[in-house]
N, C-alpha and C positions, 0 to 999 in steps of 0.2 A: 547667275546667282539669284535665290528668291529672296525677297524682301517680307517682312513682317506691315500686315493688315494696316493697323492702326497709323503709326509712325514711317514705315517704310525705309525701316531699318536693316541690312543684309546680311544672310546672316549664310553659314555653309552646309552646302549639300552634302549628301553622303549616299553613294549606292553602295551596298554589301557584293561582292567582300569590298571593306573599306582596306583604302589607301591611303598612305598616311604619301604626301608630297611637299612642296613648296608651295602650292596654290591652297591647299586647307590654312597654313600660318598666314597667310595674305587675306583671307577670307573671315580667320578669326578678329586679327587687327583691323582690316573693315568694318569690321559689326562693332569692335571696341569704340574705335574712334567715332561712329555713329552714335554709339550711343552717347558716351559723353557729350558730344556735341548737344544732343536732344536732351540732357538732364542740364547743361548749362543754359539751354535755350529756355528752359522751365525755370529754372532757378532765378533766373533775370525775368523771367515776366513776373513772377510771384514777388520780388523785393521792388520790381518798379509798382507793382499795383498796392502794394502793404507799406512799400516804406516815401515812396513820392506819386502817391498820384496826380492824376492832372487835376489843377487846381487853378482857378481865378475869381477876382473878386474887384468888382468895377461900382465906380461910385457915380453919379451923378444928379441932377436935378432941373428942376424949369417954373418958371412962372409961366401962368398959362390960364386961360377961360375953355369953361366946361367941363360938362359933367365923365366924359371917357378919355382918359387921357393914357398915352402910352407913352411909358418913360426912356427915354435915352442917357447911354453911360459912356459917353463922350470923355477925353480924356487922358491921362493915364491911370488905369487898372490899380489899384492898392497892392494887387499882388497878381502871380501870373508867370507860371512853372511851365507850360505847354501850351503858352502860343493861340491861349484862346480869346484873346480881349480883342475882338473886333472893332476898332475905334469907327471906321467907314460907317459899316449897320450898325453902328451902335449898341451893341449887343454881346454877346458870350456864342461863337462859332466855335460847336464840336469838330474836335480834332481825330477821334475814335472814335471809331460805333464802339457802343457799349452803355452798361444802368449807369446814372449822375444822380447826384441828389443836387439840388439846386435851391435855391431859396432870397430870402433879402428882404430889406422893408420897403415902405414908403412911410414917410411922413408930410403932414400935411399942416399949414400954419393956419388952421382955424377949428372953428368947433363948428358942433352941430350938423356935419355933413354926413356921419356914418359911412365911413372910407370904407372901402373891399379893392383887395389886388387879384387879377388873375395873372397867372403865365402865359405867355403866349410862345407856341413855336411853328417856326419862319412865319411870322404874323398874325396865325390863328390860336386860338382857345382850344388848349388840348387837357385841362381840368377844372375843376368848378372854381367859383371862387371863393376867396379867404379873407375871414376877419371878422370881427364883432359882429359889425350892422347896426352897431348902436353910437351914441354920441360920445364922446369924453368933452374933458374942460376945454383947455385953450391951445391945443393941437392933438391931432389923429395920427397915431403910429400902427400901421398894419404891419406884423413880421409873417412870412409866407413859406412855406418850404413843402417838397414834394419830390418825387422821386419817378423816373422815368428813362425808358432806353430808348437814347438817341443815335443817330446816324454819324458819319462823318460828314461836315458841311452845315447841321440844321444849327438856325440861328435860336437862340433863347433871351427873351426883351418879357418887360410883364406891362399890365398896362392896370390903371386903378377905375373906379367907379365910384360915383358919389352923388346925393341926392340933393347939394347946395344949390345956393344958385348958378345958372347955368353962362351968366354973362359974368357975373364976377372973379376978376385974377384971382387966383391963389397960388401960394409958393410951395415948391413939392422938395423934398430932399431925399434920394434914393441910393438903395444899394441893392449891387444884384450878386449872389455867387453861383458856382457850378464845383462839384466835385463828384471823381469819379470812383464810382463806390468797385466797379468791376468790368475791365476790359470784354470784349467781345472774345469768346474764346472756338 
């Protein structure tokens, strides 16, 4: 029996003169039951991806000297539907390839530093970085978000930059999220 291109759905033959037998009605309920099966398989990817994507959102923070600091979200996750809050790497481990919108802040308990956060994925700088570049009052709040197609496995951590001093502690308070705008299809 041939199968349809696309899906590889089967569907019945027919040489002329056609014969009508008991293998044509096996052949039609084939191709039925295939397909339904391929419209529920559709139906469920589309309500998991529109009505619960994967979602996590991990909090963390550190005191710490100098000026490049990469933050860890150590913990339990605030929230965390599939499985992504990495506590080990400290990070948000994609669970789907697939686009993520991802984002979070950092804040900082001083002034005068001119905060900037990048992302980093599995440890490297995969976009520029974000935020003012200028001072505020009596702490520095960078919020960051970006949008990127990930694998299954790559780990997502961000890391800040600042022009303070380079020996002096400062307290950092962070958030990281990941949400997945569209499966890999």
């Amino acid at each position: 029996m041939d199968t349809t291109d696309c899906l590889g759905l089967p569907y019945p033959e027919c040489d002329p003169p056609l014969v009508k037998d008991a293998s044509d009605i096996e052949q039609f309920r084939d191709l039925a039951v295939a397909t339904d099966t391929a419209v529920q398989a559709l139906a469920d990817s589309i309500s998991e991806t529109l009505l619960n994507p994967d979602a996590v959102c991990m909090v963390g923070g550190v005191n710490t000297a100098g000026q490049d600091v990469v933050h860890f979200y150590s913990g339990t996750p605030k929230f965390d539907n599939a499985g992504m809050a990495d506590t080990i790497a400290d990070g948000i481990r994609i669970q789907e390839d697939g686009w993520y919108m991802i984002g979070g802040w950092v804040q900082m308990l001083a002034s005068g530093a001119f905060l900037r956060v990048e992302p980093l994925l599995n440890g490297d700088v995969f976009t520029s970085r974000q935020g003012p570049a200028h001072t505020v009052s009596t702490s520095e709040t960078v919020t960051w978000t970006d949008v990127g197609y990930f694998q299954t496995g790559d780990l997502i951590t961000a890391m800040s930059h600042h022009v303070g001093n380079p020996v002096t502690v400062f307290t950092y308070a962070t958030e990281i999220w990941a949400l997945q705008v569209l499966a890999d299809v």
